[in-house]
C-alpha positions as CSV (number, residue, x, y, z in Angstrom):
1,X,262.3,339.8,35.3
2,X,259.0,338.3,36.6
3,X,259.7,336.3,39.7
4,X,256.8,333.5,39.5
5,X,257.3,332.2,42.8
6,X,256.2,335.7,44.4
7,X,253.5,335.5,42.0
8,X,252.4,332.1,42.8
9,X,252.6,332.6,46.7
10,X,250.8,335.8,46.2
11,X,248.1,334.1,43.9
12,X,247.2,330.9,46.0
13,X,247.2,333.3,49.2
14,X,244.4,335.5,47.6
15,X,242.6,332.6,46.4
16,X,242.5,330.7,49.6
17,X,241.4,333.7,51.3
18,X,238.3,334.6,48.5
19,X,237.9,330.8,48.8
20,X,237.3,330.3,52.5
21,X,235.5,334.1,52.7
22,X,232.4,333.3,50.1
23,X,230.0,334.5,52.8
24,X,231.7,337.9,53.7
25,X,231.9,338.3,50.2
26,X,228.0,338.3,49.6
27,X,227.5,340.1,53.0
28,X,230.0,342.9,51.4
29,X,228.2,343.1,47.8
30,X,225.2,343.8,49.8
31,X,226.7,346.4,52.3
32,X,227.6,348.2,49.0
33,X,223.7,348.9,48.4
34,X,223.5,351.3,51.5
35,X,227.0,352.2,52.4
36,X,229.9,353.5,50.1
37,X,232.0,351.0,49.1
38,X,230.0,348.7,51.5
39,X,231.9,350.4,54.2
40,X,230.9,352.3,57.7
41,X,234.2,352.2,59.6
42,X,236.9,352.7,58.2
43,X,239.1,350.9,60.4
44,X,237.6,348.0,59.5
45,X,237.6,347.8,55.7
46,X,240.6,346.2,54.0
47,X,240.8,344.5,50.6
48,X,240.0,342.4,49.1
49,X,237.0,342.6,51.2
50,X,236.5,342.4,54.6
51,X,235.3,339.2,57.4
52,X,232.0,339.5,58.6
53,X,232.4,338.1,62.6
54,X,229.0,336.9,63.8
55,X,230.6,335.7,67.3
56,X,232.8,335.7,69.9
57,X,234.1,334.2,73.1
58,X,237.5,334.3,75.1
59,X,240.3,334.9,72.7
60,X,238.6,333.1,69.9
61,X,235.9,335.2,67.1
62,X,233.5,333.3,64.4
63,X,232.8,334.5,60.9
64,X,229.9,334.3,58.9
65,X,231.8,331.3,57.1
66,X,232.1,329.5,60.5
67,X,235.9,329.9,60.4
68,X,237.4,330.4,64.1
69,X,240.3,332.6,64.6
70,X,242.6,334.0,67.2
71,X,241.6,337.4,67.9
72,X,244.4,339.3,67.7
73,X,242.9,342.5,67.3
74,X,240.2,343.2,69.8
75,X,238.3,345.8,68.4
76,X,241.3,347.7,68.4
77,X,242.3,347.3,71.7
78,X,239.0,347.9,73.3
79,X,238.5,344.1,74.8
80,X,240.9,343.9,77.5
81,X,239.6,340.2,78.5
82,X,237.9,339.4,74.9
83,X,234.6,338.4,74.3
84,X,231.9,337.6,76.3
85,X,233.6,337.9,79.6
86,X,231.3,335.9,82.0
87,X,231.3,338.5,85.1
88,X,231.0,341.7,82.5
89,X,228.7,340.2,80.9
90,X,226.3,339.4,83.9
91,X,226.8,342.8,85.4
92,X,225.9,344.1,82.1
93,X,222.5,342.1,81.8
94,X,221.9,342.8,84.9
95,X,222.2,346.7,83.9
96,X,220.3,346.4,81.0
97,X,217.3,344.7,83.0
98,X,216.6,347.9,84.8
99,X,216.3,349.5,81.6
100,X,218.7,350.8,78.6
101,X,219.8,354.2,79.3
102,X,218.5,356.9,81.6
103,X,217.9,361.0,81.7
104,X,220.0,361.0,84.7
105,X,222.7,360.4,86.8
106,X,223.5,356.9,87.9
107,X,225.4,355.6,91.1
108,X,227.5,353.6,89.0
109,X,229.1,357.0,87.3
110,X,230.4,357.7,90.3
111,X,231.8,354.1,91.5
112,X,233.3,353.7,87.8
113,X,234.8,357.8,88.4
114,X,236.3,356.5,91.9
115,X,238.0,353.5,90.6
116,X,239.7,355.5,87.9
117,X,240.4,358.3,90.3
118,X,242.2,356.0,93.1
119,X,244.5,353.9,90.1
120,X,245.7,357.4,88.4
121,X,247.2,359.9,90.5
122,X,246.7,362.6,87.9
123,X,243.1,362.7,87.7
124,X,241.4,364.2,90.5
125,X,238.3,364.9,88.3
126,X,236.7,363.7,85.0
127,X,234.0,363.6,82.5
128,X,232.3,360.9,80.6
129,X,231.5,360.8,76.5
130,X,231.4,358.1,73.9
131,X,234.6,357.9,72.7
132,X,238.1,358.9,72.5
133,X,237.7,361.2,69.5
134,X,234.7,363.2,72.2
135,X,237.1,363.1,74.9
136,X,240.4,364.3,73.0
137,X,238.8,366.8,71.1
138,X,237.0,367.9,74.5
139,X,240.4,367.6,76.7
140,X,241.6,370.1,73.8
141,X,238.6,373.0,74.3
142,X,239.4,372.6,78.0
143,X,243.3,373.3,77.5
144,X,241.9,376.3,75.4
145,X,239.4,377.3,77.9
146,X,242.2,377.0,80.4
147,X,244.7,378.9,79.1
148,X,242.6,381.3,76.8
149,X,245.3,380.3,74.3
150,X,243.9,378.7,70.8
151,X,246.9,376.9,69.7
152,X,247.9,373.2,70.4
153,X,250.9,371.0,69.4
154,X,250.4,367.3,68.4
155,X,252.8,365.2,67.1
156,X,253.4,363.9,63.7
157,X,251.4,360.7,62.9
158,X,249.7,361.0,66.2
159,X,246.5,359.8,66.2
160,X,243.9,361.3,68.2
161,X,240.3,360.7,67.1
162,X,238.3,362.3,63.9
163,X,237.6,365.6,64.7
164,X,238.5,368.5,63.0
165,X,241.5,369.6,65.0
166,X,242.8,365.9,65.3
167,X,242.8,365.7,61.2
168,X,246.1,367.1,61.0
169,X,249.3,365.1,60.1
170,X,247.6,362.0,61.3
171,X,249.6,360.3,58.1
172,X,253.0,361.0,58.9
173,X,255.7,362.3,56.5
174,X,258.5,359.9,55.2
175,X,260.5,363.2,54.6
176,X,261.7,364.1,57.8
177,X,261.9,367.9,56.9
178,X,258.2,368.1,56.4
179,X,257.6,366.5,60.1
180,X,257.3,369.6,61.6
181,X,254.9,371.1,58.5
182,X,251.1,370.8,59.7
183,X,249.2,368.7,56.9
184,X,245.2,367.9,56.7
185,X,244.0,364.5,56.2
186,X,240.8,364.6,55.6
187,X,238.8,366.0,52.7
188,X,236.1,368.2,54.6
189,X,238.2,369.7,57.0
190,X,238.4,373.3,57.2
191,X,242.2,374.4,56.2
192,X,241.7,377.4,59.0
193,X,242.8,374.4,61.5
194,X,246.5,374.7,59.9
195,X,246.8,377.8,62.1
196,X,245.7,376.4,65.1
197,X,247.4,373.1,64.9
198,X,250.9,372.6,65.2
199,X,253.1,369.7,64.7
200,X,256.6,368.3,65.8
201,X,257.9,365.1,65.1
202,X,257.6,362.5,67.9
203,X,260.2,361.5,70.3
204,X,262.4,364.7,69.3
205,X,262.4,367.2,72.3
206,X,264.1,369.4,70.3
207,X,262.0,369.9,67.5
208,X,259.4,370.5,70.4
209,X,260.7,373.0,72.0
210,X,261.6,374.8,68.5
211,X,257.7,375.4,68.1
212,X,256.8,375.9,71.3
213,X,259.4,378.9,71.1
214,X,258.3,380.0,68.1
215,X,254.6,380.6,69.3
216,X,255.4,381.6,72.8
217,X,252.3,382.5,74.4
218,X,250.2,381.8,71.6
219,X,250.4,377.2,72.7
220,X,247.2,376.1,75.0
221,X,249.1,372.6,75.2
222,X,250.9,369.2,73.9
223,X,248.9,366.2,73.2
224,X,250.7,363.1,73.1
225,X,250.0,358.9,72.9
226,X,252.9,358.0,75.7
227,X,253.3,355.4,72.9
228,X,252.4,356.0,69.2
229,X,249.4,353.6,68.1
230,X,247.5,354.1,64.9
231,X,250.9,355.6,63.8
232,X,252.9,352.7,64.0
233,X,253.1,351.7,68.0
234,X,256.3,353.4,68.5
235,X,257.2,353.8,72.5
236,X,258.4,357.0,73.7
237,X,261.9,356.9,74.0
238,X,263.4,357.1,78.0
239,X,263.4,360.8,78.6
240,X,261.1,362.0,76.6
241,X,257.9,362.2,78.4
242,X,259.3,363.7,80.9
243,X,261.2,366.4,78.7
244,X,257.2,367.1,77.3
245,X,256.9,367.7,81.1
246,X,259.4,370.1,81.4
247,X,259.1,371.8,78.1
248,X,254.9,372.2,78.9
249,X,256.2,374.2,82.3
250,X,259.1,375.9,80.4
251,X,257.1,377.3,78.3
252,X,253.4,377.6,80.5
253,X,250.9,374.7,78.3
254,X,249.5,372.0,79.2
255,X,250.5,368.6,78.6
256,X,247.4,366.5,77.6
257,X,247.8,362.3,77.3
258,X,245.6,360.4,75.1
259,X,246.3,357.1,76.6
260,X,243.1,355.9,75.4
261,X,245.2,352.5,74.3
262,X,248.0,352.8,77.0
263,X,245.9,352.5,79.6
264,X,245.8,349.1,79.4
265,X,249.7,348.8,79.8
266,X,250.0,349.8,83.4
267,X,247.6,349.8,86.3
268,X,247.7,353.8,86.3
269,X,248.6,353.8,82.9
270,X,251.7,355.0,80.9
271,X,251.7,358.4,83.0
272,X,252.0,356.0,86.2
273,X,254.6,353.8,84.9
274,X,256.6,356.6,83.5
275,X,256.3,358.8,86.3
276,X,255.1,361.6,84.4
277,X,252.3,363.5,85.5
278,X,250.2,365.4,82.6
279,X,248.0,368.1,83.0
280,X,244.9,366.1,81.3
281,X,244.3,362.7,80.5
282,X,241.9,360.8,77.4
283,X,240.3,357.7,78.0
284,X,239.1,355.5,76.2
285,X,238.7,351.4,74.8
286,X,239.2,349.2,77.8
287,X,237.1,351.6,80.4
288,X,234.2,350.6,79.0
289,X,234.5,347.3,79.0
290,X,233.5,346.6,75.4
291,X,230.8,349.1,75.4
292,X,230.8,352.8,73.5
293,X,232.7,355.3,76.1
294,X,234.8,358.1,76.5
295,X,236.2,360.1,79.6
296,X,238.6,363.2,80.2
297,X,239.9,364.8,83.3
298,X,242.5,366.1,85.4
299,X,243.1,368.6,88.4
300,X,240.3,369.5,90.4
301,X,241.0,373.3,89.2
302,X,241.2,372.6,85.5
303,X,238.0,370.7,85.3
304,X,236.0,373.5,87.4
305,X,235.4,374.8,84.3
306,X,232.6,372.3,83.4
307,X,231.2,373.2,87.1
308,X,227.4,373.7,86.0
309,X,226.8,375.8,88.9
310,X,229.4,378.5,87.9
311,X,227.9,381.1,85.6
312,X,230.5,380.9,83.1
313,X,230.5,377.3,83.0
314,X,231.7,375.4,79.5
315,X,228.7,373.1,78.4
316,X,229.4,369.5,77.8
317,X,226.5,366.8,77.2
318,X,225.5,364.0,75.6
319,X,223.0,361.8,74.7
320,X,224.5,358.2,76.4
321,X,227.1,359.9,78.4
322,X,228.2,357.8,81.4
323,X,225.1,355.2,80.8
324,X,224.8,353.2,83.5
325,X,225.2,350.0,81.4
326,X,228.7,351.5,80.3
327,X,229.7,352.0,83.8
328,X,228.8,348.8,85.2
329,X,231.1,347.1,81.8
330,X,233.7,349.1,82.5
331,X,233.9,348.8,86.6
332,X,233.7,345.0,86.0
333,X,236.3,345.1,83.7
334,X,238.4,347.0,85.5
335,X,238.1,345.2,88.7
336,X,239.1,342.4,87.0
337,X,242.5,343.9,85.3
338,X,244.3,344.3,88.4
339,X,248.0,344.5,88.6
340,X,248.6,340.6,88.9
341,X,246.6,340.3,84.9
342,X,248.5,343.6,83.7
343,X,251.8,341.8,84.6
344,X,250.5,338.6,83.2
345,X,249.3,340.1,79.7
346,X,252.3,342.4,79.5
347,X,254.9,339.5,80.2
348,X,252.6,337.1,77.4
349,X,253.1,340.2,74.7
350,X,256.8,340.5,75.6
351,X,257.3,337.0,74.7
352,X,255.1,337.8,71.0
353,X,257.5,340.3,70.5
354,X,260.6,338.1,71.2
355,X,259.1,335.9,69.2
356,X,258.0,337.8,65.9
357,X,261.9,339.0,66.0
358,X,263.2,335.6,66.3
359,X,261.1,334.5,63.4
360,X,262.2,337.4,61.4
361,X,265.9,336.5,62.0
362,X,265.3,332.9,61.4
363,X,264.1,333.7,57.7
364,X,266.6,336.1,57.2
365,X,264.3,338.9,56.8
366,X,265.5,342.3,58.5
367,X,262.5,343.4,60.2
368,X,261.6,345.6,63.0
369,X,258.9,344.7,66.1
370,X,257.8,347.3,68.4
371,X,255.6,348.1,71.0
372,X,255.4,347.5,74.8
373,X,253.4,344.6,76.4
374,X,250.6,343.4,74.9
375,X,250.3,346.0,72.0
376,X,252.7,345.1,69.1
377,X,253.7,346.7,66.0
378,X,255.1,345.1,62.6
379,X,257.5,346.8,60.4
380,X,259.3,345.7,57.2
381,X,262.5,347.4,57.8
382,X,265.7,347.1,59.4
383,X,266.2,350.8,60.1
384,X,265.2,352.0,63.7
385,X,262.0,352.9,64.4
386,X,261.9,356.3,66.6
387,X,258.5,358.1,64.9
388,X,255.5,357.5,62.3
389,X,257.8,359.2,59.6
390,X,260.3,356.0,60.2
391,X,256.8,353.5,59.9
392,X,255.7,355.7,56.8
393,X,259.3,355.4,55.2
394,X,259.1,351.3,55.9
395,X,255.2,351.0,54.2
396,X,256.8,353.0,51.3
397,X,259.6,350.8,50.7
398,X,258.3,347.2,51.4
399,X,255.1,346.8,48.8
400,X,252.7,344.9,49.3
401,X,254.5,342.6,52.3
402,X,252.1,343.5,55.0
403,X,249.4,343.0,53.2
404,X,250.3,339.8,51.9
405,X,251.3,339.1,56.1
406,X,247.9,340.4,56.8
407,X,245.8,338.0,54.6
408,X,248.0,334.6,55.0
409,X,247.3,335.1,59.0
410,X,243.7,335.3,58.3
411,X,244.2,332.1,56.1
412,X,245.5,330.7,59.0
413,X,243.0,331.4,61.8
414,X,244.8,334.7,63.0
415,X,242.6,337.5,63.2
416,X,244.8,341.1,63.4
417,X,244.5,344.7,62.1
418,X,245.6,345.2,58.3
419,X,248.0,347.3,59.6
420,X,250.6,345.8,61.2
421,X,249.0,345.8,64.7
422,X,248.8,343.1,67.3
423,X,246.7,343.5,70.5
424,X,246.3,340.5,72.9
425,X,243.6,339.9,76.0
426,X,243.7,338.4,78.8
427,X,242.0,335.0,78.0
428,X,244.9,334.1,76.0
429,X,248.3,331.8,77.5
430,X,251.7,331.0,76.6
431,X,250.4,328.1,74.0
432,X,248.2,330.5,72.3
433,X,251.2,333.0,71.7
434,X,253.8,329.7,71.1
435,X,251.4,328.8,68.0
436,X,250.7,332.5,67.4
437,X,254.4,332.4,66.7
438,X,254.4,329.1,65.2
439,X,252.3,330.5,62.1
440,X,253.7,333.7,61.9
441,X,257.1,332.0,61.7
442,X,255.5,329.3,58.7
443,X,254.1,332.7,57.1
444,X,257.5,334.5,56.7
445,X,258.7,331.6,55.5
446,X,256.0,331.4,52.4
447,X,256.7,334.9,52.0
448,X,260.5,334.9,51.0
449,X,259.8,334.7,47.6
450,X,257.4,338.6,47.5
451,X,259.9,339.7,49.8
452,X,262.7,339.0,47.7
453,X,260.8,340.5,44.2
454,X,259.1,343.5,45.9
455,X,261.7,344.3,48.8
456,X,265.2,342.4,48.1
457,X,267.3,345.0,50.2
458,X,265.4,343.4,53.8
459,X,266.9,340.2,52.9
């Protein structure tokens, strides 16, 4: 039987958004001309067609249409303290008034390198690049390089960049027997990576340690997100980093940490707050303080290898690596996101998620919210969330709910990722999460109608 209230909620939601959108609707006929599908980032596209943002300042982001949202997405985590930030954005001027980018070294490489170096204890040396993708697939040749070993174990819908060895089971399984089964993603990547690239379901130590000891000797190292992101922002349960550590010394690998979005979640990071200290780290987002960047490092002794005055050294360059621009962004930025904001953010994103639950209990909708401070995941289920095959097994079973979610919030002035993801910045306070919570609460409540014809058994 048809249920017409799901169709009519689900109707007027569509038509309010194509109604208030005209403008990113033309923009995206016209990106069509020169892109496919009027798309060049994939992150960004959703249907029924994407907003076109023209500005930004604070918490708050403008589209073409003049509508003013909540940014609850920040570039995907990039924009620690949102747009515009007066002080970054002086020091940045000021940057770019000496000129754009230089052949050279720059001072403010080294003062950006320092700062990093004295807030993690792991890294003891590093390398800059233009984005996490460069410096997880280059953390990965250096584990190689390392160890002389080719293999490398990631974890099933961990996401770690576009590269070709990052392509693999990045779209977790909902089968949990094929979680340990290496898969590509990506049409264009060479199936030879499916011997090099191993997999193992996340938060299980003992499927870990099954392939480690299955390829002993053969493993350069474990990469890991200390808490899933793209895959569903699923923390790392209470041992299990540090069983990663163990297992990486059990069994002679390194243990690499793409914390290119947990960063933000602890002064030193996830590493630092966990107590676990990895072999080599990927950075990423917030270190650059809105700008393009990228860094990898570790111990001294790993990252010799890229020592350009050793014969044998490993080559690593780049056009607008460690720009001095970059650096200044990302110094500011981080001077600025001391441990009295990261408390602050954290404790304003723990209150979202008690919030989002709440709401979810108040509608009678069983629902899961993870993530840890102020990055927040959304998931139509009422089963545990442990891995990506438990956020794959919720997107398979709910419909169209979270993209229904996804559009009535940007009806409503809340700007997030089309996937269930939540980010906050700094500029934000407790009444901006109150009415975040406010309208996510009305929005469940519109919903009740889809969730009860598409996914009955959450209510």
């Amino acid at each position: 039987m048809i249920n017409y209230d799901a169709e009519k909620v689900a109707g007027s939601i569509f038509e309010r958004y194509a109604e208030r959108s005209k403008g990113s609707l033309l923009k995206h006929m016209r990106a069509k001309v020169c892109f496919p599908g009027g798309d060049s980032r994939s992150a960004t596209y959703f249907k029924p067609h994407p907003l076109y943002m023209e500005r930004g300042s604070g918490c708050k982001i403008t589209d073409c249409d003049g509508n003013v949202y909540l940014d609850l997405l920040n570039n995907y985590s990039s924009l620690i303290h949102g747009h515009a930030h007066p002080e970054v954005l002086q020091q940045t001027q000021q940057k770019l008034e000496r000129g754009f980018v230089f052949g050279a070294p720059s001072e403010e490489q080294i003062l950006l390198a320092n700062h990093l170096c004295e807030r993690i204890p792991s890294l003891e040396s590093l390398r800059y690049c233009n984005s996490g993708t460069e410096a997880t697939m280059f953390a990965l040749r250096t584990a190689r390089a390392h160890t002389g070993c080719d293999k490398i174990i990631k974890v099933d819908g961990g996401y770690h960049g576009t590269h070709d060895f990052a392509e693999v089971s990045v779209h977790a399984t909902a089968e949990p027997e094929k979680s340990s089964v290496s898969r590509l993603n990506s049409r264009g990547v060479p199936a030879s990576v499916l011997g090099d690239v191993l997999v193992a379901p996340f938060n299980d130590l003992q499927a870990m340690e099954s392939v480690l000891s299955a390829n002993t000797g053969l493993v350069a190292a474990i990469i890991v997100e200390p808490m899933l992101g793209a895959g569903g922002v699923v923390p790392a349960t209470d041992n299990y980093l540090q069983g990663l550590r163990e297992l990486a010394d059990k069994y002679g690998v390194l243990l690499i940490f793409d914390e290119v979005i947990t960063f933000r979640l602890n002064y030193g990071g996830m590493q630092k707050k966990k107590a676990v200290r990895p072999d080599l780290t990927a950075f990423g987002k917030i270190i650059g303080g809105g700008l393009a960047i990228g860094a990898f490092g570790g111990s001294r002794e790993i990252m010799e290898l890229f020592n350009p005055e050793h014969p044998d050294s490993i080559s690593h360059s780049g056009t607008f690596n460690g720009n001095h621009v970059t650096m200044a962004a990302g110094l500011s930025t981080l001077e600025l996101y001391d441990t009295v904001a990261i408390e602050r953010l954290n404790k304003l994103g723990d209150k979202m998620i008690s919030g989002f639950s709440n709401a979810f209990a108040e509608n009678g909708i069983q629902a899961q919210v993870t993530g840890i401070g102020s990055v927040i995941g959304v998931h139509w289920t009422g089963d545990k969330i442990i891995n990506a095959g438990n956020v794959a097994q919720a997107g398979n079973t709910s419909g169209n709910l979270l993209q229904l979610l996804h559009l009535e919030l940007l009806n409503q002035g809340i700007f997030s990722s089309s996937r269930g993801m939540y980010i906050l910045s700094t500029p934000m306070n407790d009444d901006n999460v109150d009415y975040i919570v406010e309208i996510f609460d009305q929005t469940l409540a519109l919903l009740k109608p889809c969730v009860a014809e598409t996914a009955p058994h959450l209510l």
